[in-house]
C-alpha positions as a printed Julia matrix, in Angstrom:
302×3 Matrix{Float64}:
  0.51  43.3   -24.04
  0.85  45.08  -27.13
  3.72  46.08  -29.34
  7.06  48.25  -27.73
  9.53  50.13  -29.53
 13.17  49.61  -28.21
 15.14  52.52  -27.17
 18.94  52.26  -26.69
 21.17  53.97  -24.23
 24.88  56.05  -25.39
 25.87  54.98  -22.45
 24.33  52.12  -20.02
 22.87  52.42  -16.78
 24.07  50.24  -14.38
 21.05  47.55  -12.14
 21.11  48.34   -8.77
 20.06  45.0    -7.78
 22.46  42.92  -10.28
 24.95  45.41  -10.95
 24.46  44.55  -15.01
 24.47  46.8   -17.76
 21.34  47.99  -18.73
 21.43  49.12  -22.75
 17.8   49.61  -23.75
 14.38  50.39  -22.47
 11.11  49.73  -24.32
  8.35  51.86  -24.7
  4.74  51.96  -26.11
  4.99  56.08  -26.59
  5.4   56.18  -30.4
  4.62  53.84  -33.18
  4.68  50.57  -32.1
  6.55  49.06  -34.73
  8.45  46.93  -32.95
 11.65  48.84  -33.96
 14.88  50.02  -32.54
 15.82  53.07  -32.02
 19.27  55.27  -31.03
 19.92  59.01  -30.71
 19.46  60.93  -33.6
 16.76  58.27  -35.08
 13.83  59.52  -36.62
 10.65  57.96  -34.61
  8.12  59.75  -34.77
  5.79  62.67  -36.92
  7.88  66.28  -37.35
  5.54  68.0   -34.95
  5.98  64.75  -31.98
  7.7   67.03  -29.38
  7.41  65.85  -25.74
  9.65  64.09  -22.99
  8.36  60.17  -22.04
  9.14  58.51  -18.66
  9.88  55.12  -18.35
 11.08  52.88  -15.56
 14.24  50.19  -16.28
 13.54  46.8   -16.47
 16.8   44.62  -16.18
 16.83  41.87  -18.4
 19.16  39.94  -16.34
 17.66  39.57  -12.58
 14.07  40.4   -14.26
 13.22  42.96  -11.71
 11.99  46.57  -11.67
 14.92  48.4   -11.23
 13.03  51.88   -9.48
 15.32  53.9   -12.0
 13.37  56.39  -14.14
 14.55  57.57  -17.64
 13.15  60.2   -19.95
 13.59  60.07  -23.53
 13.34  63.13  -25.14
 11.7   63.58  -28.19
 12.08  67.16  -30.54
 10.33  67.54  -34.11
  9.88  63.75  -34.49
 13.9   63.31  -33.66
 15.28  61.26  -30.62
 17.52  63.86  -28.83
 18.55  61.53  -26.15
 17.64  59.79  -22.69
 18.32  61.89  -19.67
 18.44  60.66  -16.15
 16.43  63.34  -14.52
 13.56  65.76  -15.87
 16.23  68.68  -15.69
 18.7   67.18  -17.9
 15.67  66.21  -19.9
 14.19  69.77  -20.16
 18.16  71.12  -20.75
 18.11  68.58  -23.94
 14.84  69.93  -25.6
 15.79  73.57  -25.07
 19.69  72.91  -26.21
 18.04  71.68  -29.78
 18.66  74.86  -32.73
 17.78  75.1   -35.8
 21.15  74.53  -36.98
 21.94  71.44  -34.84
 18.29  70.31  -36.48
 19.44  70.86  -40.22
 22.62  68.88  -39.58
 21.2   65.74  -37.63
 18.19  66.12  -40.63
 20.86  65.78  -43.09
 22.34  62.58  -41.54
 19.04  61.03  -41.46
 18.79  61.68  -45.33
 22.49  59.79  -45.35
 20.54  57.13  -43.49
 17.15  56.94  -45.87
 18.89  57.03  -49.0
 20.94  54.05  -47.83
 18.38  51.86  -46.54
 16.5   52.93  -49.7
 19.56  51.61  -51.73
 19.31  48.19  -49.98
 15.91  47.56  -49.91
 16.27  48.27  -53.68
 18.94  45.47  -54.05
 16.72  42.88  -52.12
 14.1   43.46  -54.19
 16.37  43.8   -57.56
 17.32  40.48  -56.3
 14.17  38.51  -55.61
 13.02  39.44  -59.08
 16.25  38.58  -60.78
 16.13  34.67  -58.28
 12.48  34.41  -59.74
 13.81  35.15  -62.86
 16.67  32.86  -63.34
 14.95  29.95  -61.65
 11.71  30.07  -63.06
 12.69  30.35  -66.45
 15.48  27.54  -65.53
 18.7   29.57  -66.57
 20.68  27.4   -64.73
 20.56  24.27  -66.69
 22.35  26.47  -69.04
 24.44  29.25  -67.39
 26.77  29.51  -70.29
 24.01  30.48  -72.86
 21.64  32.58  -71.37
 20.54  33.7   -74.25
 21.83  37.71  -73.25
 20.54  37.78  -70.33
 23.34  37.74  -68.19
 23.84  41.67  -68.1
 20.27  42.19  -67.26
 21.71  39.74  -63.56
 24.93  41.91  -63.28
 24.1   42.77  -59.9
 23.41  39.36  -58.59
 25.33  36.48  -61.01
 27.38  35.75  -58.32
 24.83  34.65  -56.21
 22.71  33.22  -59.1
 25.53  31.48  -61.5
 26.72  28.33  -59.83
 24.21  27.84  -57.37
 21.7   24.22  -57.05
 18.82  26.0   -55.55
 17.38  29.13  -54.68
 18.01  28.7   -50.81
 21.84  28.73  -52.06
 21.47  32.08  -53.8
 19.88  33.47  -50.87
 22.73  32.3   -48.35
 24.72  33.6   -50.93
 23.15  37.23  -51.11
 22.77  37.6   -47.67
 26.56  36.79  -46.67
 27.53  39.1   -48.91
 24.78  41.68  -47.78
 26.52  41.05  -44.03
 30.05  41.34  -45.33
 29.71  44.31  -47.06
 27.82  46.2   -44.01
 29.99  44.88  -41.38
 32.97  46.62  -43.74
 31.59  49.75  -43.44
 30.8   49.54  -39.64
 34.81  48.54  -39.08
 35.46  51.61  -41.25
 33.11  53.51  -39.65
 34.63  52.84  -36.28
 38.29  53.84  -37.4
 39.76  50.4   -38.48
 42.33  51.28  -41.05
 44.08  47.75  -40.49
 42.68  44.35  -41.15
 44.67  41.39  -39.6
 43.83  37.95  -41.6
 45.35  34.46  -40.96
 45.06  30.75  -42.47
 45.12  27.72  -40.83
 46.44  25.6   -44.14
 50.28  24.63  -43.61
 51.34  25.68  -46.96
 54.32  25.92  -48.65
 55.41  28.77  -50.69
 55.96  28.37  -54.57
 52.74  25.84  -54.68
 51.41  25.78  -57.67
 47.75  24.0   -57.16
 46.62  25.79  -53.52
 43.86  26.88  -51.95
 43.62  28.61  -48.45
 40.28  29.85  -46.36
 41.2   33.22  -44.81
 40.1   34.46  -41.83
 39.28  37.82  -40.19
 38.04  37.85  -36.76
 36.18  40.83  -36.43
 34.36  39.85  -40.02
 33.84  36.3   -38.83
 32.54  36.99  -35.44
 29.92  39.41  -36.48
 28.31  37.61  -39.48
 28.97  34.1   -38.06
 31.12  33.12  -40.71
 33.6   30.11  -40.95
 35.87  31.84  -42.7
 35.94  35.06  -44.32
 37.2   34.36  -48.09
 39.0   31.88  -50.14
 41.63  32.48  -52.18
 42.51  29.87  -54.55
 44.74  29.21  -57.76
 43.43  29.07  -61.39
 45.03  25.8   -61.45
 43.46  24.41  -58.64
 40.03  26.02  -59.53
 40.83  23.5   -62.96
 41.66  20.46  -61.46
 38.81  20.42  -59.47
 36.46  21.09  -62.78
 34.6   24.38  -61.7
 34.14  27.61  -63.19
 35.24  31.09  -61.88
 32.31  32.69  -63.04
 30.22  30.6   -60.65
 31.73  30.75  -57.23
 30.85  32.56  -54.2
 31.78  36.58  -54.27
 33.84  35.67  -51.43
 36.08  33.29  -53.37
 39.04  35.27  -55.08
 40.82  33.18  -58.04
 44.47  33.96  -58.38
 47.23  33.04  -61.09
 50.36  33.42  -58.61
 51.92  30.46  -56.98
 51.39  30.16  -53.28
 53.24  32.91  -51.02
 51.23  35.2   -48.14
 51.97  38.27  -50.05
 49.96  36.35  -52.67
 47.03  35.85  -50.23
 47.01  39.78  -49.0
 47.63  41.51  -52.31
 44.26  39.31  -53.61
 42.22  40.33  -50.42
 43.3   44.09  -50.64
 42.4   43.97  -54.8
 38.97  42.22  -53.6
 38.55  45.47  -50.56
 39.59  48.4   -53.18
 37.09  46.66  -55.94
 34.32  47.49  -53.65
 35.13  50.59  -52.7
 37.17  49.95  -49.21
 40.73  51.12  -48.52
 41.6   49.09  -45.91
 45.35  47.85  -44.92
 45.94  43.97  -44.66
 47.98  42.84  -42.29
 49.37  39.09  -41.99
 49.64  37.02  -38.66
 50.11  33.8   -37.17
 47.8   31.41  -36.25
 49.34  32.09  -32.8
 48.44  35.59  -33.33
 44.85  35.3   -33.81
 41.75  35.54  -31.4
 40.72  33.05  -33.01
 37.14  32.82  -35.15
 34.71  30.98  -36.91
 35.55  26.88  -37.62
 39.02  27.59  -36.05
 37.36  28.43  -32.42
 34.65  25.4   -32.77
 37.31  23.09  -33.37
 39.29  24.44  -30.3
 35.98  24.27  -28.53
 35.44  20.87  -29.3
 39.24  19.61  -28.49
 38.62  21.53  -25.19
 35.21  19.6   -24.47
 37.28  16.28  -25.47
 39.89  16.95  -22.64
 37.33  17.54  -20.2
């Protein structure tokens, strides 16, 4: 059998048996990494310059669909997939040398950031060895000056029982923070967030679980963040400094401008300029705990 490569379509062919949407295609051509690839990915050597034929396989009727593909392949860079060896040909030869240097320079953008985040996995795994081997958390609040040596990870360290926690806790946020820059990326200026809570405004001692659809939906999240009063945060006896990065802690008494002022502070902190918009309940799609619990109430009826 061997390992395949998995290239994916701009646009998707349609199954002539099935009438499905075929995205992908895999191949044994290149590296067999078992990776994914999309046009303008770098899969191959700098001198790998040929066109490869493949026939679609739908995933959904599991036939041969008799449809032939060719992915073309220029100094190492995925050009695109063309449907016939014309087109094909008409890709390779519409490559230049300046088209090269700019697609070269966005897969530079593209190393240096997934050299950035494997560096703050592994700046992470030695600061969870760190803090658990040496047992810093039966004493978080005297570390001994340590604690700026964790600044990149104390959220997901400080206030934590186990090391599974952190790493739910670092890998959230690792999903939250890269499904912000795909909504970005994809021209979302505007993020709509709701609460289920009935809550009145002027509260003192609140807490509310926001929710963004978009967020929740694509890292399976309950709910998105928490924002919750200092006085609350008291009464129930924990410590700021050791909740989730998601949690946002709040003097104000309870009103929604409240909730959206703290969740555009927590977006601009990080670097993202986002709008927050407000809505009902009503309003919603509909995400995370909320659409289980409507899933189950609809199972009930049945």
């Amino acid at each position: 059998m061997g390992m395949f490569d998995t290239i994916y379509f701009d646009k998707p062919y349609l199954c002539p048996m099935c009438q499905e949407k075929i995205t992908s295609t895999q191949t044994k051509a290149f590296e067999n990494l078992l990776e994914d690839y999309h046009v303008k990915d770098c899969l191959s050597h700098g001198e790998e310059i040929r066109v490869v034929k493949e026939e679609l396989f739908c995933d959904y009727c599991s036939k041969h669909t008799g449809l032939i593909v060719y992915i073309v392949v220029n100094r190492g860079i995925l050009l695109g997939i063309a449907a016939t060896l014309e087109e094909a040909q008409k890709l390779m030869n519409d490559l230049n040398l300046e088209k090269m240097i700019l697609w070269y320079h966005d897969l530079y953008q593209r190393y240096s950031e997934e050299r950035r985040e494997r560096d703050s996995y592994i700046r992470f795994l030695n600061d969870l060895h760190e803090w658990f081997s040496e047992k810093l958390y039966d004493h978080p609040t005297d570390t001994g000056g340590k604690e700026f040596g964790f600044f990149f990870n104390l959220k997901h360290l400080k206030g934590s029982q186990n090391p599974l926690e952190s790493i739910e806790r670092f890998m959230t946020y690792q999903k939250m923070m890269k499904v912000l820059d795909e909504l970005w990326q994809e021209g979302h200026e505007i993020l709509d967030i709701y609460y289920p809570e009935e809550m009145r405004a002027g509260e003192e001692v609140w807490s509310v679980d926001v929710y963004q659809d978009e967020i929740n939906e694509r890292c399976q999240l309950n709910w998105t963040w928490t924002v919750i009063s200092k006085k609350e945060l008291e009464i129930d006896g924990e410590r700021e400094d050791g909740l989730p990065e998601w949690n946002i802690v709040v003097e104000e008494p309870f009103s929604d401008k409240t909730v959206y002022e703290a969740i555009e502070k927590w977006l601009k902190e990080r670097g993202y300029l986002f709008q927050i918009r407000m809505i009902s309940l009503d309003q919603a799609k509909g995400s995370g705990m909320i659409k289980k619990l409507q899933k189950g109430v609809e199972e009930d009826k049945e």
